[in-house]
C-alpha positions as CSV (number, residue, x, y, z in Angstrom):
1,X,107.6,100.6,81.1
2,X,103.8,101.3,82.1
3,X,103.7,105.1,83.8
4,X,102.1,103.7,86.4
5,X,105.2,101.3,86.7
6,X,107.3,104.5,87.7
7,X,104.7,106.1,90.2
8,X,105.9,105.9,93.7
9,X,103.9,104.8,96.7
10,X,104.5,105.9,100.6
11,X,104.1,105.0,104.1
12,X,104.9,105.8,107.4
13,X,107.4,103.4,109.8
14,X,105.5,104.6,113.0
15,X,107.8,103.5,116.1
16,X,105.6,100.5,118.0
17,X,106.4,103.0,120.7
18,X,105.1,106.3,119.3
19,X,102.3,106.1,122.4
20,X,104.9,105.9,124.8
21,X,107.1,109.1,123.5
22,X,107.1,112.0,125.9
23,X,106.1,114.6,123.8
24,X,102.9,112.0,122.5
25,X,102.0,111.6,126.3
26,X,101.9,115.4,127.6
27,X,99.6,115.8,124.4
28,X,97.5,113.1,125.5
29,X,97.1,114.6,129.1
30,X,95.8,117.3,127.9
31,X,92.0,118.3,127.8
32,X,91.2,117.0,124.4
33,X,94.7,115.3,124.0
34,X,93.7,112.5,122.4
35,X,91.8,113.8,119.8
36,X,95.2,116.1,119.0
37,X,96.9,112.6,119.0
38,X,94.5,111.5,116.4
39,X,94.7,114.9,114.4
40,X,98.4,114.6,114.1
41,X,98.6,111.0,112.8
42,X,96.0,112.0,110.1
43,X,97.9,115.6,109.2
44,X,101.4,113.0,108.8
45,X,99.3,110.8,106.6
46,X,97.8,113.7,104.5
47,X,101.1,114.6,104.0
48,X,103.5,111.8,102.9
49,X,103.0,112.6,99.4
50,X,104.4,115.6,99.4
51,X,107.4,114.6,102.3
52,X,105.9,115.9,105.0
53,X,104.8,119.6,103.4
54,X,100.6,119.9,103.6
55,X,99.0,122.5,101.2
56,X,95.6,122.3,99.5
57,X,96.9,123.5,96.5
58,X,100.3,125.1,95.0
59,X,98.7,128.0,95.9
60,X,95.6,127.5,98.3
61,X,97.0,127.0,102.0
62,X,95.0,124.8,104.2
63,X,92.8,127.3,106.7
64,X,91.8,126.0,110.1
65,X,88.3,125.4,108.5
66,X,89.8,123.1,105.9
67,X,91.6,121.3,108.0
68,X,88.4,120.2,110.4
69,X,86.9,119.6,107.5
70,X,89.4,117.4,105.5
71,X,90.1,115.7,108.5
72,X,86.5,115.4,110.1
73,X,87.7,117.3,113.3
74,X,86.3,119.9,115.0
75,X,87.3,123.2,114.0
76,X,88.4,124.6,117.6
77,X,90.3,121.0,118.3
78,X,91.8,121.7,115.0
79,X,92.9,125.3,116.2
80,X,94.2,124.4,119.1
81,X,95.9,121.9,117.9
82,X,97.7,123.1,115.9
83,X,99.2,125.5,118.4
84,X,100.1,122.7,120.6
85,X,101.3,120.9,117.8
86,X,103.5,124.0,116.7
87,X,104.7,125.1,120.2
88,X,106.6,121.4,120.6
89,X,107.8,121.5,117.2
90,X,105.7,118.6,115.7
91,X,104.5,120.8,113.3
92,X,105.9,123.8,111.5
93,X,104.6,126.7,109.6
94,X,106.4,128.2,106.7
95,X,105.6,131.8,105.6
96,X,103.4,130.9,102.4
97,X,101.1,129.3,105.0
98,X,102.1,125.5,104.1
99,X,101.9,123.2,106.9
100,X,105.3,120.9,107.8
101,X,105.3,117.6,109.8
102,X,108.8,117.8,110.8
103,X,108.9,114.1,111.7
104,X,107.5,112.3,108.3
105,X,110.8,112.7,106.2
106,X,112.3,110.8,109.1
107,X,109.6,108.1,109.1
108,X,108.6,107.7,105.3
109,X,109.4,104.9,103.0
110,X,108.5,104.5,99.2
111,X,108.9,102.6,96.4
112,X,108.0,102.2,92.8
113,X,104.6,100.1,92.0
114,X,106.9,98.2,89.7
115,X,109.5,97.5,92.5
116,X,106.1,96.7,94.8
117,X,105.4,94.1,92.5
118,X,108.6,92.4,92.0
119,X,109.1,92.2,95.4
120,X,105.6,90.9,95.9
121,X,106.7,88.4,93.0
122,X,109.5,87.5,94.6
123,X,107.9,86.4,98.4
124,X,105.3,84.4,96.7
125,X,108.3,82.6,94.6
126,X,110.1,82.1,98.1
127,X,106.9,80.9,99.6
128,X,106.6,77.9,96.6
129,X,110.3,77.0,98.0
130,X,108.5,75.0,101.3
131,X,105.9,72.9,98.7
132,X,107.1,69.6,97.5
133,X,107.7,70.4,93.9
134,X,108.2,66.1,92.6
135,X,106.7,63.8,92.9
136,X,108.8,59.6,94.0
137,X,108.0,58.8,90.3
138,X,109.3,61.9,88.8
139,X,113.0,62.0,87.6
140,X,115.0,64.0,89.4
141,X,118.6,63.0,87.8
142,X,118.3,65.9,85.0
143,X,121.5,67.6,84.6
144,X,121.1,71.1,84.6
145,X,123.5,73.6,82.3
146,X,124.7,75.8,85.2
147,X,125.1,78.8,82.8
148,X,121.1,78.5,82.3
149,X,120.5,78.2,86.0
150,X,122.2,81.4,86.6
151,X,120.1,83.5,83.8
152,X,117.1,84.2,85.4
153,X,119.3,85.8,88.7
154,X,121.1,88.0,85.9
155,X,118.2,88.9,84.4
156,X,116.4,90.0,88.1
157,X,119.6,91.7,89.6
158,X,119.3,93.7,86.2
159,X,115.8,94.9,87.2
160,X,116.8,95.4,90.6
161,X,119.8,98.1,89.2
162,X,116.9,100.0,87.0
163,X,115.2,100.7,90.4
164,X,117.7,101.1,92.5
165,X,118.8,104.7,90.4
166,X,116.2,106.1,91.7
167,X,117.0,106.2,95.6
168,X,120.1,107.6,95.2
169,X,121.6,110.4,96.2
170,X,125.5,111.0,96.5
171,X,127.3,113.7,98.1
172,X,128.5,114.9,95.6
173,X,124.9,115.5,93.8
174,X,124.3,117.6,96.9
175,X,127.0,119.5,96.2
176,X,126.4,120.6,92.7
177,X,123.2,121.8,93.3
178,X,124.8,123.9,96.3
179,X,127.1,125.4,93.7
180,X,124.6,126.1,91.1
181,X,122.3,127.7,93.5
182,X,125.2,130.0,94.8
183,X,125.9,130.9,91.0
184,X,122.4,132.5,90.9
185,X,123.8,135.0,93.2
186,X,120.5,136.1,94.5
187,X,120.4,133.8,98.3
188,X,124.1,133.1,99.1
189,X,124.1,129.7,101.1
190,X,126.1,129.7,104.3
191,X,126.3,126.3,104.0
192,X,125.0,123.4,102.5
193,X,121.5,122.3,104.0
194,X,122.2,119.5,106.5
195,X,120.5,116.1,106.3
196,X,118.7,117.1,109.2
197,X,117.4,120.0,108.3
198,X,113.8,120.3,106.5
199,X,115.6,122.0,104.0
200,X,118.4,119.7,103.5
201,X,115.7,116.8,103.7
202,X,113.6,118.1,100.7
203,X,116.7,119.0,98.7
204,X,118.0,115.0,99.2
205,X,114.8,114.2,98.5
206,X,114.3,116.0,95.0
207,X,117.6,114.5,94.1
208,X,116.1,110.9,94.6
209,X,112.6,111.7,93.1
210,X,114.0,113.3,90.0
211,X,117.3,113.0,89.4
212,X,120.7,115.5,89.7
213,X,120.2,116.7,85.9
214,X,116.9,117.4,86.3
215,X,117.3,119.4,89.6
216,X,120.4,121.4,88.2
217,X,117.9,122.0,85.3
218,X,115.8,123.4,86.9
219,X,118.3,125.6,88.7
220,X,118.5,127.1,85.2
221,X,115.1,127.3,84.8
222,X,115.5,129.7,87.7
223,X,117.7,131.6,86.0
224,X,116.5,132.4,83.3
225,X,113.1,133.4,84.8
226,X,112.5,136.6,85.5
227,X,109.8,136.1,88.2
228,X,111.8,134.1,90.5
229,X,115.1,136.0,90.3
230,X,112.9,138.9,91.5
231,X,112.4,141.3,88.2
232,X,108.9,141.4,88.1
233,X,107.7,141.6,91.7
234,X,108.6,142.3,95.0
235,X,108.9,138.2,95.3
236,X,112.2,136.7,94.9
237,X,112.7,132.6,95.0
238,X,114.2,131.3,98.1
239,X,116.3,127.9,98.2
240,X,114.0,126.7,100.9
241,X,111.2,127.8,99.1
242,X,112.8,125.8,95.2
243,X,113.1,122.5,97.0
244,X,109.3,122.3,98.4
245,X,107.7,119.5,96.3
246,X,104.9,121.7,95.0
247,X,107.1,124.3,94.1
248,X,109.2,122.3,92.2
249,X,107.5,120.8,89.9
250,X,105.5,124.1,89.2
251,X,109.3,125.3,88.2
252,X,110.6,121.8,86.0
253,X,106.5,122.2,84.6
254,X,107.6,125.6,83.3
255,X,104.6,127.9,85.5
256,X,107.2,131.2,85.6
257,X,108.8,130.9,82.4
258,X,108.7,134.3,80.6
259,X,106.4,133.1,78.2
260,X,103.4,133.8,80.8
261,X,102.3,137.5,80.3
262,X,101.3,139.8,82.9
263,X,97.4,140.3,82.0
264,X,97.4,136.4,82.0
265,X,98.9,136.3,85.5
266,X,96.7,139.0,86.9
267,X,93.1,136.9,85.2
268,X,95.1,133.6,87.0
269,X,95.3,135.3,90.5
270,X,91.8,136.7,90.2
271,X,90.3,133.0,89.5
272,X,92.0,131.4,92.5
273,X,91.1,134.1,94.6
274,X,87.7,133.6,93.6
275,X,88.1,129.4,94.1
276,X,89.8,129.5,97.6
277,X,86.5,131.6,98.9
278,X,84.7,129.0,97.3
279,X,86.3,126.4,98.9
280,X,86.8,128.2,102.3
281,X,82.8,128.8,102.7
282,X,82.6,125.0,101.3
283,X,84.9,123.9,104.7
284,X,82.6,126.5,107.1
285,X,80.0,125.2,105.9
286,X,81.4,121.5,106.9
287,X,82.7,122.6,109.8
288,X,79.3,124.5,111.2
289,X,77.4,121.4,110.2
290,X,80.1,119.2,112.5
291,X,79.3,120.7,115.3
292,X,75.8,121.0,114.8
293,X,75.6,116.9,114.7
C-alpha cells in the first residue's frame, strides 16, 4: 500500500446552526465580533491536524504576532480575541503556550486517502446503477454462477476490515495505557481521562491514529528516558502533556532517548531560540505592514 494510501485527511462537521449558538451570537455583538467569529473558524481549521491543539512548531508557540500574521488578522483583533475566546472557554491555553480549540475533537472527521477513494469509487459505481446497461438486442438470459457474483463483495468487505482497524478504540485499550502510565509511578492518575475531557479526547485519539502497541510502546519509551521521568532537568513528563499530538510523536520518533547528549541539547536550544526571533520579527513585520495597508 502507497504511504500516501495511509495518510489521513480531516474536516470539520460545523452545525448548519453554528450562527445561531449563543455563545457565537454575544461574540458577534461585540465591537469587532464578527471578525472574532471569523478568527475562530480559521484557528479550528489551522488546527484539525493536530485535533484541535495549535503550535507553530513542537517547540515554537504561536505569539499574538504570528497569529495575525498566519491568519491575516489584525494583531489587536487577534489579541483580543483571544481573550474573549479564552474567557467562554472556546479556546484554551496549556502551560507550554499551545493553543486548544476545545470544540474541534467534537467536530472533526477523518479518513484515510485510500478509504477516500474507495468510497469515491464506490458512489460513482452506484451512480452507473440508474444508466441502462443493455441494450433490446442484447442477451440477457446468461446464467450467472452465484459463487462468482458474490466475490467481488468479499473481496470489498475485506478492504473495508483493513481500514476499519484504524478507528478503533476499545475500552479496554484505554485501560491499559491507564495502567502502564500509573506503573511509571511519576503522575499517579486519579482516574482515567474521560471522553470528554481534552485529555481523554487526545489519549482515544492516539489509540486510533496509532494503534494500542504503539502507544504502550511508547509508554516505555518513557520509561526508559531519563529526560521525561525527570533526571536530567527540573521538567518531568506529564500524561496530559504524552498524549498531545506533537509530543507524541517527538517521543515514538525517539527525540529524548538517552542517546542525545547534553552539549547537543544545549547547541539545539540555542538554534531555536535563535529561529523563533527570526520568525517572531518575520510576523511584526507582517503584522506592522497590515495595518499600515
Amino acid at each position: 500500500m502507497a504511504a500516501r494510501d495511509t495518510e489521513r485527511y480531516y474536516w470539520l462537521k460545523l452545525h448548519k446552526d453554528f450562527f445561531k449558538r449563543h455563545d457565537i451570537t454575544v461574540i458577534e455583538d461585540m465591537p469587532n465580533g464578527k471578525d472574532y467569529v471569523l478568527f475562530y473558524l480559521k484557528l479550528m481549521l489551522e488546527s484539525v491536524d493536530h485535533e484541535g491543539a495549535l503550535r507553530f512548531s513542537d517547540t515554537i508557540p504561536y505569539s499574538e504576532t504570528m497569529l495575525a500574521s498566519v491568519t491575516h488578522t489584525n494583531v489587536d483583533v487577534v489579541r483580543s480575541a483571544l481573550k474573549v475566546l479564552t474567557e467562554l472557554g472556546m479556546v484554551e491555553v496549556f502551560d507550554d503556550k499551545t493553543l486548544f480549540m476545545t470544540e474541534v475533537a467534537k467536530l472533526l472527521d477523518s479518513e484515510t486517502y485510500a478509504a477516500r477513494r474507495k468510497r469515491e469509487q464506490r458512489k460513482i459505481e452506484g451512480a452507473g446503477d440508474n444508466v441502462p446497461r443493455l441494450s433490446p438486442d442484447c442477451p440477457q438470459d446468461i446464467e450467472i454462477d452465484p459463487e462468482i457474483e458474490k466475490e467481488p463483495e468479499k473481496e470489498q468487505e475485506k478492504e473495508d476490515e483493513t481500514f476499519s482497524d484504524e478507528n478503533v478504540c476499545r475500552p479496554q485499550d484505554v485501560r491499559q495505557v491507564f495502567d502502564a502510565w500509573q506503573s511509571l509511578g511519576i503522575q499517579r492518575l486519579r482516574k482515567i481521562p474521560d471522553a470528554t475531557t481534552s485529555t481523554g479526547k487526545m489519549l482515544r485519539a492516539r489509540i486510533k491514529d496509532y494503534g494500542i502497541s504503539s502507544v504502550l510502546e511508547a509508554v516505555e519509551i518513557v520509561r526508559n528516558s531519563d529526560f521525561l521521568m525527570g533526571k536530567v532537568k527540573d521538567f518531568q513528563i506529564t500524561f496530559d502533556w504524552f498524549v498531545r499530538p506533537n509530543n507524541f510523536l517527538n517521543i515514538v520518533n525517539g527525540k529524548y532517548d538517552n542517546r542525545t547528549g547534553r552539549e547537543s541539547d544545549t547547541r539545539h536550544g540555542r538554534e531555536m531560540k535563535e529561529t523563533y526571533n527570526t520568525i517572531e520579527r518575520w510576523a511584526e513585520e507582517r503584522a506592522n505592514d497590515s495595518e499600515g495597508i
